[in-house]
ROZA-890765 format. One record per residue: residue in three letters; x, y, z of N, C-alpha, C, CB in turn. Coordinates in pm, whole numbers, plus 50000, padded with zeros to 5 digits. Last residue first. Glycine has a CB too. Example, Ala and Ser with C-alpha at 12.3 -4.5 7.8 and 13.67 -1.06 7.14 Angstrom:
<pts>
SER512854977550708513674989450714512905000350787514084994050572ALA513194943150780512304955050780513204967050780511314955350905
</pts>
This chain:
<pts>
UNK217917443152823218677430952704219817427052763219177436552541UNK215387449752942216667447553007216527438552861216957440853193UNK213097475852946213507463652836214807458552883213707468952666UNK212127503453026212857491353103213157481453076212467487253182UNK211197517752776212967526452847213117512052951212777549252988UNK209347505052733210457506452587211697509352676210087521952447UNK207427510652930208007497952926209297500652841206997486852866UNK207157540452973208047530153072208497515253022207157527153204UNK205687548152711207387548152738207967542952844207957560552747UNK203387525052754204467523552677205967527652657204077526052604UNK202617539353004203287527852968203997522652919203077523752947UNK202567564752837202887566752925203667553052986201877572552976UNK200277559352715201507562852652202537562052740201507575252596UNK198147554252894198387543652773200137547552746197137547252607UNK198017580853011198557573753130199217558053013196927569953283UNK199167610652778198037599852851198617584852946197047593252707UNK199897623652576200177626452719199797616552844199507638652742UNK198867611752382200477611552357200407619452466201327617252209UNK195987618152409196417600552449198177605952426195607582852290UNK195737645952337195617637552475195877621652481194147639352527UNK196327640852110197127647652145196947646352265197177658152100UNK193837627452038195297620951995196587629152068195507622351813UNK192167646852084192167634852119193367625252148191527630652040UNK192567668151906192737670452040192657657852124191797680052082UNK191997655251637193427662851634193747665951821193237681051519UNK189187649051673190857637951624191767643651675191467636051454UNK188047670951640188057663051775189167651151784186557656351797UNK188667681451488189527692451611189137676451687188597714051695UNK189887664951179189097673451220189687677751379187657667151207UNK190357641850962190947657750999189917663351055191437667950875UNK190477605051066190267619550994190807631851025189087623050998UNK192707590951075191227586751021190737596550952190177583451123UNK196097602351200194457601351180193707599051115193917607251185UNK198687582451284198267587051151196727586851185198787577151015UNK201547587151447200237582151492199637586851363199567588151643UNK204837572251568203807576351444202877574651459203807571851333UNK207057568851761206247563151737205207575351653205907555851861UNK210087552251772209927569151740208647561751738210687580351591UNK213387550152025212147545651939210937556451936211547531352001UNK215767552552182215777546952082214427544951948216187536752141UNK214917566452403215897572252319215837563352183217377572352393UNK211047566052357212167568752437213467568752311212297555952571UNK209737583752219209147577452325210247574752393208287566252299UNK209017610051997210217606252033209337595852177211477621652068UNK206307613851768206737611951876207827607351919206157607651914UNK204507626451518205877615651564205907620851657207367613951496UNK201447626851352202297631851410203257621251497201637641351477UNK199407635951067200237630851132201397635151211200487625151071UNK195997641650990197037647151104198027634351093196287649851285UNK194197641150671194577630850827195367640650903195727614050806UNK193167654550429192327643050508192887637750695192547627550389UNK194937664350372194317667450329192977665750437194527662850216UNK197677661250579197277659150478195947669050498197207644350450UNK200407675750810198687672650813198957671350656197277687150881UNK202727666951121202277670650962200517667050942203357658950834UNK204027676351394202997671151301202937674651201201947671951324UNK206457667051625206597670551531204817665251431208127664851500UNK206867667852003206207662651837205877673451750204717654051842UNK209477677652110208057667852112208047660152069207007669952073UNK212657685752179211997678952076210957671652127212827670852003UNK213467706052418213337693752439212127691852329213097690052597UNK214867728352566214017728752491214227712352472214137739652378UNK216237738952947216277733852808214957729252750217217722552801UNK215177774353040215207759753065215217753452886213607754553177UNK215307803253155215447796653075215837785853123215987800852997UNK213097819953345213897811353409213897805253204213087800053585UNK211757855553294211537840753321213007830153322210457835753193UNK211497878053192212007880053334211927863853415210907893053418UNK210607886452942209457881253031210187881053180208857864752978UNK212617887352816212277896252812210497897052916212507898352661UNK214117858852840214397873952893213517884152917215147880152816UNK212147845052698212277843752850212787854752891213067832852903UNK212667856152453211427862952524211257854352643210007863452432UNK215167847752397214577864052423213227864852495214307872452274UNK214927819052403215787830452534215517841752536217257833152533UNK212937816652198212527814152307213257820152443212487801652299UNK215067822451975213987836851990213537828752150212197839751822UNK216657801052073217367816652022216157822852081217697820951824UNK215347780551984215887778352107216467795452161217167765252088UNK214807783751750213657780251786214207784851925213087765151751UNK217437780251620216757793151583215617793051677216287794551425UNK217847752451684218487762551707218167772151688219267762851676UNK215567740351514215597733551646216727747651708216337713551640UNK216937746951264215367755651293215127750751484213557746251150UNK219127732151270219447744951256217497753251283220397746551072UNK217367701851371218947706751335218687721651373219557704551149UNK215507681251379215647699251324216407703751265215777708851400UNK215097642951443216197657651404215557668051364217287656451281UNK215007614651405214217624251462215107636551491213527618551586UNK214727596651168215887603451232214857614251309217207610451112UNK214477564850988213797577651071214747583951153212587573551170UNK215397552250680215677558650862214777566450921216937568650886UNK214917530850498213837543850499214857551150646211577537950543UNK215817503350462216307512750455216307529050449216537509150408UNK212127487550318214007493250391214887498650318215067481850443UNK209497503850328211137500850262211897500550327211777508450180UNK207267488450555208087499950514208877496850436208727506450600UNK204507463050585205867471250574206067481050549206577468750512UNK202667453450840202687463350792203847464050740202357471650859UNK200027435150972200977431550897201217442750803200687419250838UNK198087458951197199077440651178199837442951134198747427251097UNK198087482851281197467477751114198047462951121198257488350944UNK199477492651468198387485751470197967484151374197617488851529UNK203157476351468201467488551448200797481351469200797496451307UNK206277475651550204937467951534203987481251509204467457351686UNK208837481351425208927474651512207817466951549209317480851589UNK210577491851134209137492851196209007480151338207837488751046UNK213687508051133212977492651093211467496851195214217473851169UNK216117524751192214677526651127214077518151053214577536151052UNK218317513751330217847510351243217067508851126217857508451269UNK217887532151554218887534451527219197524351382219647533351653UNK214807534051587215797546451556216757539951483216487554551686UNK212047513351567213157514551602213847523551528213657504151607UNK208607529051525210007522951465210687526451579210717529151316UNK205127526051554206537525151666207517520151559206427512051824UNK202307534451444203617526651405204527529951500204227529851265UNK198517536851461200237536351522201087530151542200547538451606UNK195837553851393196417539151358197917545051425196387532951152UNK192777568051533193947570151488194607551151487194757583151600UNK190887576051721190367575651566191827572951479189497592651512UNK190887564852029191137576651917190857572951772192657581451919UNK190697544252256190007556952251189827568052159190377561952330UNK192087524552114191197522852137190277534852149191357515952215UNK195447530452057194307534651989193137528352005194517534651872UNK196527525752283196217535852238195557540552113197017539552248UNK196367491952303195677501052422195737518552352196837499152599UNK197607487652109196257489552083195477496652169195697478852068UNK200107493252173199607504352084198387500752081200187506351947UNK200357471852366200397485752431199927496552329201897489452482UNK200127448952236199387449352307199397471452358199857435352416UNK202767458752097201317453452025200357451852124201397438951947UNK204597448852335204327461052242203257462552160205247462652160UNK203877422852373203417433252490203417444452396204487435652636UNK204657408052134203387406952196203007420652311203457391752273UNK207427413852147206947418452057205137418752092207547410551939UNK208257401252368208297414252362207247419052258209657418452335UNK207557374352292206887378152410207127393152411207407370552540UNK209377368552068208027374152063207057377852158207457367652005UNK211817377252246211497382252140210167384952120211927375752057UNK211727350252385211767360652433211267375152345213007359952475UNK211677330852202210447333452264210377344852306210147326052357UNK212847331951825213027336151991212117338652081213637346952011UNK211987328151603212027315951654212347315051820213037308851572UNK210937352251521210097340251510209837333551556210117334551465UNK213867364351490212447368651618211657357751604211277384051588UNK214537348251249215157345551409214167352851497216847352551441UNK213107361651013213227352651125213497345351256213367350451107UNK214807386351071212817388451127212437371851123211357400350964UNK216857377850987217237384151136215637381251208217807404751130UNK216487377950773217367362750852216857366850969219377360250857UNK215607403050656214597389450621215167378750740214877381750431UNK217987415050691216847415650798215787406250810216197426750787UNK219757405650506219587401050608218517404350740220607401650625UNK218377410450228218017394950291218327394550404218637382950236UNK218437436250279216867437150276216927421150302215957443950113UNK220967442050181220217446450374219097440150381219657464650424UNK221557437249963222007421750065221127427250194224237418650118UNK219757450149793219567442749832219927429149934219397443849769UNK221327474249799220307476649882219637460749942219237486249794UNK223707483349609221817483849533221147480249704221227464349357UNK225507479649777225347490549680223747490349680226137487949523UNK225137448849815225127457949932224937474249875226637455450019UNK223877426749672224387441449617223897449349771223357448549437UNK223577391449562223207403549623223847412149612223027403749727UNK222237358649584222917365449503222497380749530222707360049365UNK221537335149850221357344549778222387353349670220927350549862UNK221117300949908222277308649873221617324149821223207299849747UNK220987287250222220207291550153221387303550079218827295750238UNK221307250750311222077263350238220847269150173223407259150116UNK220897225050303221267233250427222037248050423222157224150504UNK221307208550083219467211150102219867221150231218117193050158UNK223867203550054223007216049952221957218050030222397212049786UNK223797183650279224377195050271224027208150166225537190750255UNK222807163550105222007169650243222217183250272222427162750377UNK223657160449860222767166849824222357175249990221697156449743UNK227217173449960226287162849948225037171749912226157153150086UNK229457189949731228737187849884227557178149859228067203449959UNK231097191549473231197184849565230347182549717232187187849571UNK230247226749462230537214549409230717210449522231527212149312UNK229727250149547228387240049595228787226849545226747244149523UNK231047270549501231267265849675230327255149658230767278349823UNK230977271649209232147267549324232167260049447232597277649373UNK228687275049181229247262349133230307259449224229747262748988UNK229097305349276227887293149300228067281549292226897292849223UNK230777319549110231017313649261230317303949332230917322549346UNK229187311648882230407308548867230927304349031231147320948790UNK227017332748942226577316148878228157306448876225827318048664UNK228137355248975227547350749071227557336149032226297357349098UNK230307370348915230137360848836229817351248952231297358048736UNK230727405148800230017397948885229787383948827228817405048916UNK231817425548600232267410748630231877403548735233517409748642UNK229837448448636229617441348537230707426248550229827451548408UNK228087450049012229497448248908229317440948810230717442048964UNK226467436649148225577451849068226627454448981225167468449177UNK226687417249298226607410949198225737428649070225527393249250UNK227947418749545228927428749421228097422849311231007425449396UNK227647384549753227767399649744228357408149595228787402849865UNK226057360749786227147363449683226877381049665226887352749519UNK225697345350074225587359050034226727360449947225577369350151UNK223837320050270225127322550182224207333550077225957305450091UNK222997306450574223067316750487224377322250414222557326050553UNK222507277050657223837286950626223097292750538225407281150569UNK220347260050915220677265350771221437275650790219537269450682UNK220247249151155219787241851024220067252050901218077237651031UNK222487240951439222507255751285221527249551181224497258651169UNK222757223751590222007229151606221377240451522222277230351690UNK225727224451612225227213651527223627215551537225777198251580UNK228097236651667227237243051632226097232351555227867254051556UNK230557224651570230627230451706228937237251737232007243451707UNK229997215451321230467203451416230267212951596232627197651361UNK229097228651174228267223251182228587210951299227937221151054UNK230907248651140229997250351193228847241451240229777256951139UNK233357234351046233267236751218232217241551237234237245951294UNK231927229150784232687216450865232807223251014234467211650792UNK231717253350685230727246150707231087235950808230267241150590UNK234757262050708233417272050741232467262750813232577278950593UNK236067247350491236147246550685235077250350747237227256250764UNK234307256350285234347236950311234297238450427235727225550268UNK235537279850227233757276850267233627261250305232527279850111UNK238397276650218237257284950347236307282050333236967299150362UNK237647264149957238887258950070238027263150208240757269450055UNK236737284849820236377269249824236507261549917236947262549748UNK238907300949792237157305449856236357294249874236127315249749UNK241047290949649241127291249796239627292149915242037304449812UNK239957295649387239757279049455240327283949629241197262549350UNK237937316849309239337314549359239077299849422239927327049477UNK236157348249184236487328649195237507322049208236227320649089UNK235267374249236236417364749273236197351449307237087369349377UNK233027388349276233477390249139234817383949170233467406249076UNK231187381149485230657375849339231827375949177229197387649309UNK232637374249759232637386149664232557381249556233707395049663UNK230767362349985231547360949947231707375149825231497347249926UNK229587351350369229367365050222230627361150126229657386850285UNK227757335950537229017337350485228797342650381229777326950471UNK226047330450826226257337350741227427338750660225987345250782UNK224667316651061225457318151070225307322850872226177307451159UNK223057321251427222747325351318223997319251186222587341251345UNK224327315951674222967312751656222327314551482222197323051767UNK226497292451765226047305151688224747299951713226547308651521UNK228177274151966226997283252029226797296951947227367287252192UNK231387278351820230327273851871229517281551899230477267751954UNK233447289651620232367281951556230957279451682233177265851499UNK235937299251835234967312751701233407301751675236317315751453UNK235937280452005235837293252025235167298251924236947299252044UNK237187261251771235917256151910235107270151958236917248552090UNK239337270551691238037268151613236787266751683238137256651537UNK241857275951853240647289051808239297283651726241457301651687UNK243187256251856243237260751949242077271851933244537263451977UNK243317245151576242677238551689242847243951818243077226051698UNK242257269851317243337261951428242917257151523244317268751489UNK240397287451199240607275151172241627266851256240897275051048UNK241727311651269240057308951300240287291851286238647317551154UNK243997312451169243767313951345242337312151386244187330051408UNK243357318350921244087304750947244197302751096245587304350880UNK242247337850899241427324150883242047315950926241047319350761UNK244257356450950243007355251045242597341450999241717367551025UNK245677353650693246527352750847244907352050961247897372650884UNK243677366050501244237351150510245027344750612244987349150412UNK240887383150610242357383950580242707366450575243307393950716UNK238637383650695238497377350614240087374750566237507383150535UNK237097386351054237947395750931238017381550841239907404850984UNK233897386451142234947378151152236077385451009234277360051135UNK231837395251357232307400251170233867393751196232367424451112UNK228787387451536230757386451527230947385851349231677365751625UNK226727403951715227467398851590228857398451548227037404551501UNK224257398551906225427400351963226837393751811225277389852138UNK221087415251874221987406251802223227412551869221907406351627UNK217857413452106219777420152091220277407351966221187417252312UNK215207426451949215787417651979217367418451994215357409951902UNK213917448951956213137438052024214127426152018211657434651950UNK214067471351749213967470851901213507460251964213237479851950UNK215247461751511213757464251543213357467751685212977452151509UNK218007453251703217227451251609215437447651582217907443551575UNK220387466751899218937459451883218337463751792218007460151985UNK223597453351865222727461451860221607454251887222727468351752UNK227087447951927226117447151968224857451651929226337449452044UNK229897433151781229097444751778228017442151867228637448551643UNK233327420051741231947421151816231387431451822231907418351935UNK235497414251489234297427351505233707422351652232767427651355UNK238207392951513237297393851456235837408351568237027375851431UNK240987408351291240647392151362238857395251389241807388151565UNK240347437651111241037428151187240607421351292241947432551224UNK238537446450810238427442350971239547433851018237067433851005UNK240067469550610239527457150676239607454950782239847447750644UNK238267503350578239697495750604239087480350692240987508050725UNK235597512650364236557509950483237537500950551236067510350550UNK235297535050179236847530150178236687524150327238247544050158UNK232217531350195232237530850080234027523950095231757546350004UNK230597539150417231397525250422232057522950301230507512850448UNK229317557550316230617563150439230547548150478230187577850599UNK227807556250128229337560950087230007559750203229567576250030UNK225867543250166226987533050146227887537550155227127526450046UNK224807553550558224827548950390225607543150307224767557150319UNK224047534350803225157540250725224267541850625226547532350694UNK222157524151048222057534550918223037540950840221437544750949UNK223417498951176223537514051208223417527651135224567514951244UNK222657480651050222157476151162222097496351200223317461951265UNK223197480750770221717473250807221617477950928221547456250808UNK225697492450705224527504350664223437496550735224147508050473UNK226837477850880227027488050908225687500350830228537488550873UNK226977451950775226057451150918225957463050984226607441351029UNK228197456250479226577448550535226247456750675226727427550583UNK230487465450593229677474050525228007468550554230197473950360UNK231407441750675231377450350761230457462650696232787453350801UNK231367423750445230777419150556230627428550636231337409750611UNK232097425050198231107434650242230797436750348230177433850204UNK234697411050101233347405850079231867415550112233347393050170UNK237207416350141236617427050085235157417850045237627434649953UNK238137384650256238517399050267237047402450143240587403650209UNK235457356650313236957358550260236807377150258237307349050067UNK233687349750647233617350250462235297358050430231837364550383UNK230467358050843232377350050790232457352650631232607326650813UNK229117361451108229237365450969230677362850927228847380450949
</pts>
């Protein structure tokens, strides 16, 4: 991820990858030289992401023949954000090199994702930076650019880069071979039950697979599997009446949590540390409701949390 100062770039990969919200990226101090982060995304795939600072003393160490080979090669993805509300012939300058070592160290990249970030600012002058970086390039070179116009604020730069990212699973075997076993493992649980089931990734709260196929959520929804202060009150009266029973207190440890409609039972499950899985019933009744509650003990589930906790990334 590249691109000139105060472009978003760290805010981007901070509310997308690690549920920020905006405000607590809202003052954050620029990135110096350049971020490596690690996460997994949707649970199924490691992105290893370099936020390259944007300062003008960094580019020029990105761009040097002793550092270009290094920062530009063996991407897999590559991304440049700019700030919609600064048209500067220097931004011109950087997006030319940008392209030129990416495509020389990295020649394997078929397409740059380009992100005109701030465009929710009334001097947002998306159509203006646009012209900018696109004069002069060959038509081939246009045809190797996908440019979006976007608002880390409003929500929408998260929502194109996960779009980049749920490609790239697409194109990773490894990936979809995960993604295949997981999908294989929720059907194994709902074969015996009257019930449908979503597995999200936590630390992203991105839907990872169900059994309904092709399923979205909003992004940016989190799932947080939390009590808080009733999880503490809960833990309180349970020491009294271990006390008062003459019993061994032992730590309390978050199940499941159910909610009921009208019509259905729903209930979450913590499976392992990172991933929450949702089971939604067909119907309301005892034989659903005791069924389902025997498969989330059950030898099916049971798999599934061995496999999720042995995933070597």
């Amino acid at each position: 991820m590249f691109g000139p100062e105060n472009a978003g770039k760290t805010s981007l990969m901070r509310t997308t990858c690690l549920g920020y919200n905006f405000m607590k990226v809202l003052n954050l101090k620029p990135t110096k030289s350049i971020s490596r982060e690690n996460f997994i995304f949707r649970g199924i795939m490691e992105i290893n992401l370099w936020d390259a600072g944007g300062q003008s003393h960094y580019m020029e160490r990105y761009f040097s023949e002793s550092h270009r080979e290094l920062v530009f090669s063996e991407v897999t993805t590559a991304v440049f954000m700019v700030d919609s509300t600064v048209v500067e012939d220097r931004i011109k300058e950087v997006f030319d090199k940008f392209l030129n070592y990416i495509f020389e160290f990295s020649p394997h990249i078929k397409i740059v994702y380009v992100l005109l970030n701030k465009i929710d600012l009334q001097e947002s002058e998306e159509d203006k930076i646009y012209k900018l970086l696109t004069s002069g390039l060959s038509e081939e070179l246009n045809n190797r650019l996908a440019v979006t116009p976007v608002s880390v604020k409003e929500g929408s730069a998260q929502h194109r880069l996960i779009e980049i990212l749920d490609y790239e699973i697409q194109q990773n075997t490894l990936s979809l071979q995960r993604l295949g076993k997981i999908r294989h493992l929720l059907d194994e649980l709902k074969v015996n039950t009257l019930s449908e089931y979503l597995l999200f990734n936590q630390p992203d709260g991105l839907l990872i697979a169900s059994t309904l196929g092709k399923f979205e959520s909003k992004p940016l929804q989190f799932m947080k599997f939390e009590i808080g202060t009733l999880d503490s009150n809960v833990y309180q009266i349970y020491s009294k009446i271990m006390n008062l029973l003459n019993s061994d207190i032992s730590p309390l440890e978050l199940s499941t949590v159910i909610y009921e409609s009208e019509e259905s039972y729903i209930l979450i499950k913590e499976v392992s540390s990172n991933t929450v899985l949702m089971a939604v019933t067909k119907s309301k009744n005892e034989e659903a409701f005791f069924t389902i509650m025997k498969t989330l003990t059950g030898d099916n589930f049971n798999s599934l949390k061995q496999y999720l906790s042995n995933v070597n990334f």
